[in-house]
N, CA, C and O atoms as a DFTB+ gen file, in Angstrom:
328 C
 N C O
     1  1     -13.519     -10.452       5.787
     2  2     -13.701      -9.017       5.848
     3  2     -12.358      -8.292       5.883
     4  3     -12.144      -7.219       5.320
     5  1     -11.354      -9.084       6.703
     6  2     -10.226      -8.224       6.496
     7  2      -9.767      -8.070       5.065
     8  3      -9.552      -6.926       4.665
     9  1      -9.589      -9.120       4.228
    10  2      -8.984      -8.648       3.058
    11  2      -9.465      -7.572       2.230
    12  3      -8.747      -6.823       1.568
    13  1     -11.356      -7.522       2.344
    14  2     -11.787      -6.250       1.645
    15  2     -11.092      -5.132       2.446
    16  3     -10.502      -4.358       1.691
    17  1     -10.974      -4.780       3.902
    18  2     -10.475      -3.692       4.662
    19  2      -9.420      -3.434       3.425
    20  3      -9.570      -2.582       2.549
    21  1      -8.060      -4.572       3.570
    22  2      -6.625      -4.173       3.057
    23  2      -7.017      -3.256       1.916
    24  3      -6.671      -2.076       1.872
    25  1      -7.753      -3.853       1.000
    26  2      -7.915      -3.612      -0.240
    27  2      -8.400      -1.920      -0.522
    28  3      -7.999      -1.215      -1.448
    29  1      -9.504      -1.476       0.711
    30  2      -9.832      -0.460       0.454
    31  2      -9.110       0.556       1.349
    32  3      -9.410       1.749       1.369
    33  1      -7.855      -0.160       2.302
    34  2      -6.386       1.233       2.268
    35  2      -6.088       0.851       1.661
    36  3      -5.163       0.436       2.358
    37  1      -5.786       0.242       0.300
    38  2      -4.747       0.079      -0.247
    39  2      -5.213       1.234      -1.756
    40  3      -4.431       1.747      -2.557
    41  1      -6.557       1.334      -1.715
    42  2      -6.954       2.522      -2.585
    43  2      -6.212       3.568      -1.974
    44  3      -5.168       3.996      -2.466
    45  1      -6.879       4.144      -0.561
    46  2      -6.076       5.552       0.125
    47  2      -4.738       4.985      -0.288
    48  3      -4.303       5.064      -1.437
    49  1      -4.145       4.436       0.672
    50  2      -2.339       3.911       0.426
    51  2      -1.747       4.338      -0.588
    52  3      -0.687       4.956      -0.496
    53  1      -2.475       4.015      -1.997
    54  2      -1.596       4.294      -3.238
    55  2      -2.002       5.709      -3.507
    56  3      -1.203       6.219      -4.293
    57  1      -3.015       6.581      -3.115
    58  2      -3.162       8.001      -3.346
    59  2      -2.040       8.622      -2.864
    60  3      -1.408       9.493      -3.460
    61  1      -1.715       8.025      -1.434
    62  2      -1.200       8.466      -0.272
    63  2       0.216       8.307      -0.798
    64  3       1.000       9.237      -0.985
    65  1       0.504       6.720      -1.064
    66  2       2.013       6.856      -1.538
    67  2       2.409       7.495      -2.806
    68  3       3.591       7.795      -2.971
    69  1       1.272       7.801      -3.981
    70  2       1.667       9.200      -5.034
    71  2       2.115      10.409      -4.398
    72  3       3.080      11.147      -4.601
    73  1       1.083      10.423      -3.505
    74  2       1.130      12.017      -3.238
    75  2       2.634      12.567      -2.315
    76  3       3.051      13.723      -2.235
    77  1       3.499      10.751      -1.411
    78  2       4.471      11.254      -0.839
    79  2       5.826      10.943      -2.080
    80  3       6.981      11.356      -1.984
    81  1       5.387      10.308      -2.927
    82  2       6.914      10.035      -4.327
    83  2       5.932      10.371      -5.548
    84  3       5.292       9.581      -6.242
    85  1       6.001      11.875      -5.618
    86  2       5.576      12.186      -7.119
    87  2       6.262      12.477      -7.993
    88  3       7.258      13.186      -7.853
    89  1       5.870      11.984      -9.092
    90  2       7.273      11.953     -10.263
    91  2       6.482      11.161     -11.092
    92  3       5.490      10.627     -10.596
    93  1       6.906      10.891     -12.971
    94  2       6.221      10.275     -13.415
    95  2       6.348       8.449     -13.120
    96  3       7.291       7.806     -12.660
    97  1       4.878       7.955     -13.637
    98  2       5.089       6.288     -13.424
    99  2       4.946       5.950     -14.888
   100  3       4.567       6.768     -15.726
   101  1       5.254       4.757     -15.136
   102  2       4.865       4.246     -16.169
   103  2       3.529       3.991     -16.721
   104  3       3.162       4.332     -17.846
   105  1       2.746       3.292     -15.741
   106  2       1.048       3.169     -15.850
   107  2       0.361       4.130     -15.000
   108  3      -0.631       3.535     -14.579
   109  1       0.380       5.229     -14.566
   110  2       0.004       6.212     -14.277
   111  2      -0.612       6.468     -13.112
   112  3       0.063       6.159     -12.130
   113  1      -1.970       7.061     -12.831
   114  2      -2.377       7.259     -11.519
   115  2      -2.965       5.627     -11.157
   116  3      -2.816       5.023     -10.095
   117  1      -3.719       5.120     -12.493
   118  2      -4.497       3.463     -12.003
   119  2      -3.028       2.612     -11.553
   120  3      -2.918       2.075     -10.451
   121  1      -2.388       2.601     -12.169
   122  2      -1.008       1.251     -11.656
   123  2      -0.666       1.552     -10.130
   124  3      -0.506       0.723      -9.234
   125  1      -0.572       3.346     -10.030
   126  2       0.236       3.097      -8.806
   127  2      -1.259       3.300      -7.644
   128  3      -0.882       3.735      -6.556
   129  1      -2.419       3.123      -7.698
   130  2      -3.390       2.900      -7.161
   131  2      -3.477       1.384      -6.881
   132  3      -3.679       0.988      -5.734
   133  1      -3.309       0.432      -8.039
   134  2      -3.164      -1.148      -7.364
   135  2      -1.836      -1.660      -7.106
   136  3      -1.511      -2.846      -7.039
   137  1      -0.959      -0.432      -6.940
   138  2       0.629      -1.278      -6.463
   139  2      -0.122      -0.454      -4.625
   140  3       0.347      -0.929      -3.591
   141  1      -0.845       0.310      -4.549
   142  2      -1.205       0.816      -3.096
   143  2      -1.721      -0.480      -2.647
   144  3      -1.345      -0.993      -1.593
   145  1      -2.826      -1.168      -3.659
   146  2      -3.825      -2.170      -2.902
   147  2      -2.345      -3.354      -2.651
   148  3      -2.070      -3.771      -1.526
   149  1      -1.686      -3.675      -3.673
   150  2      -0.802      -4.831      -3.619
   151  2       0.010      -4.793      -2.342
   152  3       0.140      -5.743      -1.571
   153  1       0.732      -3.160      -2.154
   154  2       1.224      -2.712      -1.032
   155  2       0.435      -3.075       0.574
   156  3       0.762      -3.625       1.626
   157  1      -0.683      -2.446       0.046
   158  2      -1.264      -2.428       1.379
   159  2      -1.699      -4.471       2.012
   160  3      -1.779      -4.975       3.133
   161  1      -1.865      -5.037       0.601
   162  2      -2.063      -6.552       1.388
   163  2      -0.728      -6.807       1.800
   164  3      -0.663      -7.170       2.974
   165  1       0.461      -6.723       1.146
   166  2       1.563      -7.765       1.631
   167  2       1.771      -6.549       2.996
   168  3       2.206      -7.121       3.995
   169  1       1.589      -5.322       3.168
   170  2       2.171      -4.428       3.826
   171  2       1.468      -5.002       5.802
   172  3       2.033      -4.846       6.884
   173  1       0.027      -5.677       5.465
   174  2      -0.623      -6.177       5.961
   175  2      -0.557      -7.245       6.146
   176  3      -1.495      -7.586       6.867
   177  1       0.011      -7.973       5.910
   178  2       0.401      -9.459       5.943
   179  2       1.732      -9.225       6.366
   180  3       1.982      -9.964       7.319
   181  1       2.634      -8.549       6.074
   182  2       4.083      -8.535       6.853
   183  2       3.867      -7.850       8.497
   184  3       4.478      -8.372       9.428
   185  1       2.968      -6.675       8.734
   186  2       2.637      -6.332       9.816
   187  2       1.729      -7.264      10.776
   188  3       1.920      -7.244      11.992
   189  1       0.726      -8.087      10.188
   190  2       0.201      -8.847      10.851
   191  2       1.277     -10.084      11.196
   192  3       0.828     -10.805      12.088
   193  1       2.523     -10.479      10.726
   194  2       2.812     -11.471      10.860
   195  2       4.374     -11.299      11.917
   196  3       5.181     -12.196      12.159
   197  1       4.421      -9.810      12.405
   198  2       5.278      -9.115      13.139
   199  2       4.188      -8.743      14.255
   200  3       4.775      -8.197      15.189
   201  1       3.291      -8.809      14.409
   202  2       2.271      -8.787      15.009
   203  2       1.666      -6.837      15.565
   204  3       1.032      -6.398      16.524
   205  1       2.054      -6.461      14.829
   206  2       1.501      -4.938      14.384
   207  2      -0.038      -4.895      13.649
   208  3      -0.445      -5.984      13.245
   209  1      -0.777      -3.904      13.482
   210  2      -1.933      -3.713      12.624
   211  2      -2.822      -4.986      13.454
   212  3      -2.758      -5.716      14.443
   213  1      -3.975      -4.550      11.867
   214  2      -5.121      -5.516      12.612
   215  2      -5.669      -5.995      11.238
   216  3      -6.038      -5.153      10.420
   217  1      -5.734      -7.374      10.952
   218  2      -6.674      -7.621       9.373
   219  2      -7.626      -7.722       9.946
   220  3      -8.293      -8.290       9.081
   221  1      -8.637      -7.562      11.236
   222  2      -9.939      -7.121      11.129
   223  2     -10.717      -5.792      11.023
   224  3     -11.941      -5.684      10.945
   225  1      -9.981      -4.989      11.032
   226  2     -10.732      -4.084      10.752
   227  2      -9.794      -2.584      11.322
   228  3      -8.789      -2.692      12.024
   229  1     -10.296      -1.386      10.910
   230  2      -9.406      -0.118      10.933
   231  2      -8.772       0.116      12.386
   232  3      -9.331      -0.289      13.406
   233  1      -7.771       0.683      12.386
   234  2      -6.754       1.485      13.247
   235  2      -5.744       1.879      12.831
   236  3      -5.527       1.554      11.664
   237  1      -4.836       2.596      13.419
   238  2      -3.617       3.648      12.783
   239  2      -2.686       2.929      12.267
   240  3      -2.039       3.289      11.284
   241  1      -2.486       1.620      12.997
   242  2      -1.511       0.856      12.725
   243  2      -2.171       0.306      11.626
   244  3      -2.534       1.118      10.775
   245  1      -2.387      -0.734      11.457
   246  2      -3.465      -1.014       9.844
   247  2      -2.855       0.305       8.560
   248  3      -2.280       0.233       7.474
   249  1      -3.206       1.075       9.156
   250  2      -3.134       2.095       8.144
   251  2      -1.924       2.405       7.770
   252  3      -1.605       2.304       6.585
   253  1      -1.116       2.803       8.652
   254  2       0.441       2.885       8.659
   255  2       1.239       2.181       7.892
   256  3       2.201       2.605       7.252
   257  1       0.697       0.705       7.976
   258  2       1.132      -0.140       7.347
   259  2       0.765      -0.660       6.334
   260  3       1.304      -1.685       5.917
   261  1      -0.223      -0.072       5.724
   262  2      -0.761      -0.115       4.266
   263  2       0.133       0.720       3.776
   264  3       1.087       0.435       3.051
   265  1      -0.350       2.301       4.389
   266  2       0.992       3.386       3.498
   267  2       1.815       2.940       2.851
   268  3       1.893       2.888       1.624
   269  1       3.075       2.280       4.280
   270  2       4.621       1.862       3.841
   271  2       4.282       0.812       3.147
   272  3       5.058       0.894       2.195
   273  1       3.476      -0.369       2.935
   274  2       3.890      -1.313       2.080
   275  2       3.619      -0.524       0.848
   276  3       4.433      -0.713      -0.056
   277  1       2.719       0.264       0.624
   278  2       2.570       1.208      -0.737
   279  2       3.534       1.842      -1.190
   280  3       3.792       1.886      -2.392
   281  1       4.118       2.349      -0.402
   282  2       5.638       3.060      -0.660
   283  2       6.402       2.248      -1.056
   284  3       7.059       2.473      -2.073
   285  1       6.509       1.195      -0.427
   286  2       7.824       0.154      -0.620
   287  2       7.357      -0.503      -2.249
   288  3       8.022      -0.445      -3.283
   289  1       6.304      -0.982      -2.089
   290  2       6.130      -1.512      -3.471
   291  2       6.375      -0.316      -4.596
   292  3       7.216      -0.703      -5.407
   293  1       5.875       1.074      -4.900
   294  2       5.604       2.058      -5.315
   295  2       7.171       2.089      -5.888
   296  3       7.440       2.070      -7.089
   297  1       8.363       2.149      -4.590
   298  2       9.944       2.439      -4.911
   299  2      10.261       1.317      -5.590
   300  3      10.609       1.551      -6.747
   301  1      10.261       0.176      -5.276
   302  2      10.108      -1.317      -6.446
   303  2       9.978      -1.226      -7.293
   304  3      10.917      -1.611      -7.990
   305  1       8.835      -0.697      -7.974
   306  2       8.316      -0.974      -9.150
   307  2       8.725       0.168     -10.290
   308  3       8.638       0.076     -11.514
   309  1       9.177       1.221      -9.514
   310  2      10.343       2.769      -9.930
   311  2      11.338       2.163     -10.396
   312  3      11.596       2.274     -11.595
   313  1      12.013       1.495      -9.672
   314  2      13.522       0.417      -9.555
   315  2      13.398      -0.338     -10.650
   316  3      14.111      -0.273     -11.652
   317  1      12.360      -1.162     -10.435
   318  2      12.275      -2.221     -11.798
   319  2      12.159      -1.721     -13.444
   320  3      12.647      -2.043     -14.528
   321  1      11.276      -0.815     -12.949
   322  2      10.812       0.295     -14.618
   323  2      12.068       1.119     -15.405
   324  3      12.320       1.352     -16.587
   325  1      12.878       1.509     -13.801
   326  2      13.827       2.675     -14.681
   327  2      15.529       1.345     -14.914
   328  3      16.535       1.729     -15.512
């Protein structure tokens, strides 16, 4: 169950991380929607493994840390493109 959780901040996440680095992407609103989900698992897997968030199920932290891995991947994949 947790991984569906990640998956569905990682939908919000990548809205969330457009809406805080807008500018154009290469693959558009869908790419940077599954660099949110991609974000939000490793973002979730690096927080769970620092022992932050929760892969069972919602809280702020969880969430927080979907965001930033969305962001972080989001600035990555900016980096790599340009």
């Amino acid at each position: 169950m947790g991984f569906f959780t990640w998956i569905f901040f990682g939908l919000i996440a990548g809205a969330l991380a457009k809406f805080l680095m807008p500018g154009k992407d290469a693959g558009g609103f869908i790419v940077t929607i599954l660099i949110g989900i991609a974000g939000a698992i490793v973002g979730g897997w690096i927080g769970t493994a620092l022992g932050y968030g929760s892969v069972t199920g919602f809280n702020l932290g969880s969430f927080v840390t979907a965001i930033l891995g969305s962001v972080l991947l989001l600035f990555l994949y900016r980096l790599i493109k340009n």
